[in-house]
TORGU-854892 format. One record per residue (C-alpha): x, y, z; residue in one letter. Coordinates in pm, whole numbers, padded with zeros to 5 digits, always signed. Each point is the difference from the previous one (the first is absolute). Layout:
XYZA
...
***
This chain:
-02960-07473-19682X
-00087+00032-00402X
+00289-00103-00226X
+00039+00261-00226X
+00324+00045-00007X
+00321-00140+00161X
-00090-00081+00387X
+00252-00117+00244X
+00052-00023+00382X
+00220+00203+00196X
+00159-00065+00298X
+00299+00093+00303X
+00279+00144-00143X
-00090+00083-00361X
-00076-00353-00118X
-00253-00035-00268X
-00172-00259-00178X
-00141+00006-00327X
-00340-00224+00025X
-00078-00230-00325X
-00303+00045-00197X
-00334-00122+00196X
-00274-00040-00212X
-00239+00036+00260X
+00116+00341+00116X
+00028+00161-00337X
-00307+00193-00056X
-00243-00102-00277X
-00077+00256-00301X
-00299+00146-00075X
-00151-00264-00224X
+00102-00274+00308X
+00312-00107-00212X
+00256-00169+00226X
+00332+00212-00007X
+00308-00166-00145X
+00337+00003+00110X
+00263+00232-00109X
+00188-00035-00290X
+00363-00057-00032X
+00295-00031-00158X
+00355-00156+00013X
+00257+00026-00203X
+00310-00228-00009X
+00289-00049-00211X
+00236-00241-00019X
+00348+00101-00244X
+00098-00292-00116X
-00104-00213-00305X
-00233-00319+00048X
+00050-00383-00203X
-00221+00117-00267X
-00093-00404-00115X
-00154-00030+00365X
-00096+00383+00079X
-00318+00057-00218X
-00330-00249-00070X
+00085-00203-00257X
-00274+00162-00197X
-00192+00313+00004X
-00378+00025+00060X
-00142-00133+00322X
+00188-00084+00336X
-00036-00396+00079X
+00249-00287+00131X
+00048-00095-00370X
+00172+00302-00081X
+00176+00063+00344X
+00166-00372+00080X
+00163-00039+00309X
+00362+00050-00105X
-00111+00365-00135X
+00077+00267+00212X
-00341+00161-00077X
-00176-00351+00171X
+00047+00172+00362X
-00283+00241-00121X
-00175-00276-00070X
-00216+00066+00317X
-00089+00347-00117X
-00054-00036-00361X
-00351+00111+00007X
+00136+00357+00099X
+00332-00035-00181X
+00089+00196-00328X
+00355-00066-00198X
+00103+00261-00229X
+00264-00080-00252X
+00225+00228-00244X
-00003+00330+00198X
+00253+00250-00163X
+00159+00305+00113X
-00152+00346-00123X
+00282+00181-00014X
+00393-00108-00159X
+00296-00091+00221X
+00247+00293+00028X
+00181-00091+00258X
-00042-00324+00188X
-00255-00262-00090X
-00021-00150+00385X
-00082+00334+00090X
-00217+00147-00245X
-00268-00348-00020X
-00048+00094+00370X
-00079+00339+00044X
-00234-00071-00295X
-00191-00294+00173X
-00201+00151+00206X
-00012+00372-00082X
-00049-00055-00407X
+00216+00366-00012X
+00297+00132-00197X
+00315-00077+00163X
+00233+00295+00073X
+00308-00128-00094X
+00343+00016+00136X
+00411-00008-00117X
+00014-00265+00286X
-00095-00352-00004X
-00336-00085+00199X
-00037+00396+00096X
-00307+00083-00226X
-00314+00070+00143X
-00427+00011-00042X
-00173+00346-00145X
-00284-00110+00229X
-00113-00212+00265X
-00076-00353+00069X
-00296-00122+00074X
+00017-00072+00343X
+00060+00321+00020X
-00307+00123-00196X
-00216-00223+00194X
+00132+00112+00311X
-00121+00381-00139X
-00327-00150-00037X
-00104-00160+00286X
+00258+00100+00247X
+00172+00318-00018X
+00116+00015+00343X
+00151-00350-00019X
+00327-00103-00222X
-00037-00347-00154X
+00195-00280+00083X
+00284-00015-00148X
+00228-00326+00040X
+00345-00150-00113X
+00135-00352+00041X
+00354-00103-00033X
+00301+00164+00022X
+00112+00289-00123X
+00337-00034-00199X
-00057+00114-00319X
-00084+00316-00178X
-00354-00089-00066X
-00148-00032+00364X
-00287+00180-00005X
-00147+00053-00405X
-00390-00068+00036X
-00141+00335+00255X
-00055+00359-00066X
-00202+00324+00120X
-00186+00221-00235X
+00376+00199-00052X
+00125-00306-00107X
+00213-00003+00273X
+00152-00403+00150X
-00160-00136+00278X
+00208-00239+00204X
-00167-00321+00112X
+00029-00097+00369X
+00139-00335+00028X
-00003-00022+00379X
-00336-00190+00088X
+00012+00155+00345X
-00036+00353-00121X
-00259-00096-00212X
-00181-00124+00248X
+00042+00288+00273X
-00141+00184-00236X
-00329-00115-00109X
-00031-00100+00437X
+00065+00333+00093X
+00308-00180+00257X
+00337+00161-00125X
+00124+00013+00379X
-00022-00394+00016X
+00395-00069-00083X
+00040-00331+00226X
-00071-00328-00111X
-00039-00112+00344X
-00291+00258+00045X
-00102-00131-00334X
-00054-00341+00080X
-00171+00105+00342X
-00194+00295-00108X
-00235-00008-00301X
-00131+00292-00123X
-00309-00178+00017X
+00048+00022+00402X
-00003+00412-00022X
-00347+00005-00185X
-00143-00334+00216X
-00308+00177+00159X
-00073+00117-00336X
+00014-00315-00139X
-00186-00169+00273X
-00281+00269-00066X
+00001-00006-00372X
-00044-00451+00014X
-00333+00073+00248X
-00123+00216-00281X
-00375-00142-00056X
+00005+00158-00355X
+00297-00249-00096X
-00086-00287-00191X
+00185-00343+00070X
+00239+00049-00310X
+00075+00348+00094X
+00114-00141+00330X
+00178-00296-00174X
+00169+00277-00228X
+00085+00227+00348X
+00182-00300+00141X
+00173-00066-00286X
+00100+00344-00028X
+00124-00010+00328X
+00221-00303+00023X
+00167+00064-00319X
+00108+00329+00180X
+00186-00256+00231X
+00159-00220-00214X
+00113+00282-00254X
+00211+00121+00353X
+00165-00296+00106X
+00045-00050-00365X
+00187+00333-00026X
+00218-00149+00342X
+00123-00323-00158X
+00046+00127-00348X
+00304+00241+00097X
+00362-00106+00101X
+00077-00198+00323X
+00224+00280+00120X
-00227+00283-00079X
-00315-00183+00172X
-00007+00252+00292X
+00009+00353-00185X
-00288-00071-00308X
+00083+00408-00120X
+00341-00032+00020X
-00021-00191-00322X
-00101+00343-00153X
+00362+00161+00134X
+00206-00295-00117X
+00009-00093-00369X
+00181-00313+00072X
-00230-00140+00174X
-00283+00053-00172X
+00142-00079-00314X
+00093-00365+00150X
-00378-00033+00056X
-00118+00118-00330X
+00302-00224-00162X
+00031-00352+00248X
-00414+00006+00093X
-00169+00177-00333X
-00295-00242-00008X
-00107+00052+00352X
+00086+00393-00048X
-00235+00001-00298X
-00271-00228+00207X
+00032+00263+00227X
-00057+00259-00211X
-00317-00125-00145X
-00109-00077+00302X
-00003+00391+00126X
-00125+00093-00366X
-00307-00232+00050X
-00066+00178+00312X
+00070+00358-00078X
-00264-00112-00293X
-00266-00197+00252X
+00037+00295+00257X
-00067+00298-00295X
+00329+00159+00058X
+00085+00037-00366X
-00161-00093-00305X
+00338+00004-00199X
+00264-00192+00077X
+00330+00004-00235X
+00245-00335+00080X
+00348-00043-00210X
+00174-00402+00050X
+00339+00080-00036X
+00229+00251-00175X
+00019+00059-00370X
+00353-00199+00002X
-00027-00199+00251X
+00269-00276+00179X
-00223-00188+00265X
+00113-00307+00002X
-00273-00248+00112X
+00068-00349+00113X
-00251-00281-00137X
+00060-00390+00138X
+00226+00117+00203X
+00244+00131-00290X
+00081+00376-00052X
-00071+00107-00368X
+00160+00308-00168X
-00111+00331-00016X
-00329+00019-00261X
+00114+00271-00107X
+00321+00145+00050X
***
């Protein structure tokens, strides 16, 4: 097996498995170069302001623990600074006409001329975002990932995704959809048979064949398992993250807006775990190479509860 492109393991009923990048599988160039992994991208946006005092370094220039103290927000990146660019003061290209919730988002990540609207939160892109054009790029055959978080009570739900017509793309904000699929397993619909059945089980010869690979090195086979059991935990994840009463039927969820909305409202951290979770894979396995994620609506009125005391809406 030479990764040159996205590989993955197929098994009983339709299950599939996108396979991380192995380094010692991926065939060498010409000039005995070792190959690289894919690029990617993600893009996320969160709609609401930030605490600008503790939001930013303290100074511009280099990253370092002097200018990213551990009350700043920016100090959880403090991990990743040597890969970690902050860019301040970024404007809108083109004049609010309409509504300015609206039109900052469909700019963000398509850079294109709104198309505006007589209703509030209606306008939309001239053009794609780039999810999408990445998507073009390296997988034509395969939409990108897009994702939504919260609920959806507000006129601005869904503000951030559009094709090359610059038509809306709704984000999927059910985890288990998501994850049926990238896995190929969209007639899995009981938890029970999810926390008995793995799709890891349908592809398990494979699996067993692909670990007594010679070719692999140790870290390859350190990255496989990892791979692997991550696949597990994202599923019973997905199990204890929904409602008590809708444990048995995970894709009812999708038929009854109450329900999921009391997930995405009463357990949004452990939805949005979730969610990266299955975007980390869908990355790691070569699905997509785009992925488009929105925290929240536009307006939004979660109300989250910190030391045990409900706060108001952020923004309602």
């Amino acid at each position: 097996m030479n990764m040159k492109r996205r590989d993955f393991l197929l098994g009983a009923g339709g299950a599939f498995i996108g396979l991380p990048f192995l380094e010692s599988l991926a065939p060498r160039s010409a000039n005995g170069a070792d190959a690289v992994p894919p690029s990617f991208a993600i893009f996320i946006r969160h709609p609401h302001g930030v605490v600008n005092s503790h939001w930013w370094p303290s100074k511009l220039g280099n990253l370092s623990k002097d200018v990213m103290p551990d009350d700043f927000a920016c100090s959880k990146m403090l991990e990743h600074m040597s890969r970690t660019v902050y860019l301040k003061n970024l404007k809108m290209g083109f004049p609010n006409r309409n509504c300015h919730h609206n039109i900052h988002a469909l700019q963000l990540f398509t850079g294109s001329e709104p198309r505006y609207s007589t209703k509030q939160g209606d306008a939309l892109a001239s053009s794609e975002s780039m999810e999408w054009t990445i998507a073009k790029q390296f997988h034509p055959t395969v939409d990108p990932l897009v994702l939504f978080a919260g609920n959806r009570k507000s006129f601005l739900n869904d503000t951030t995704s559009f094709r090359e017509d610059g038509s809306k793309v709704v984000g999927e904000n059910d985890p288990l959809k998501v994850y049926n699929r990238i896995f190929g397993m969209a007639s899995n619909t009981d938890t029970t048979d999810l926390l008995r059945l793995s799709v890891n089980d349908y592809v398990r010869e494979q699996i067993k064949a692909m670990q007594k690979n010679t070719r692999l090195s140790a870290s390859d086979k350190e990255r496989l398992d990892l791979h692997f059991t991550t696949i597990r935990d994202v599923e019973k994840k997905i199990a204890r993250t929904l409602p008590k009463d809708k444990l048995d039927r995970l894709n009812q969820l999708a038929g009854n807006k109450d329900a999921l909305t009391d997930a995405n409202n009463n357990k949004l951290d452990e939805v949005i775990r979730l969610q990266m979770d299955i975007i980390a894979l869908a990355i790691a396995a070569g699905y997509v190479r785009g992925v488009n994620y929105q925290l929240l609506s536009g307006i939004d009125d979660t109300r989250f509860t910190l030391d045990g005391k409900q706060l108001p809406p952020s923004h309602g």
